[in-house]
C-alpha positions, 0 to 999 in steps of 0.5 A, a space after each residue: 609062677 609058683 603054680 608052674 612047679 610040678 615038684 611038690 616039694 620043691 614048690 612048698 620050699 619056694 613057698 616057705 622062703 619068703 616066711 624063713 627071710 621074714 622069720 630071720 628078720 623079725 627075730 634079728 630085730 627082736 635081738 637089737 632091742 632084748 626082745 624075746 620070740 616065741 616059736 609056736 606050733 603053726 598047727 595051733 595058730 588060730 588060737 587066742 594066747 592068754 595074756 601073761 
């Protein structure tokens, strides 16, 4: 379906929604029990965190 979209930027747009629901869900749910989320730069995502 995605595919079909012949405007670039609004097949990346399509595209991120699913993950700004998720993002807005996991941080909501992290509020309701006084978790923190950490917003990392997704270029660098395959890197191991340290424990801290």
């Amino acid at each position: 379906m995605i595919r079909r979209v012949w405007d670039r930027r609004l097949r990346h747009r399509i595209y991120q929604a699913g993950f700004r629901g998720l993002q807005r869900a996991i941080e909501e749910k992290a509020r309701e029990y006084g978790a923190s989320v950490v917003h990392v730069n997704p270029k660098e995502h395959l890197q191991v965190m340290p424990n801290s």
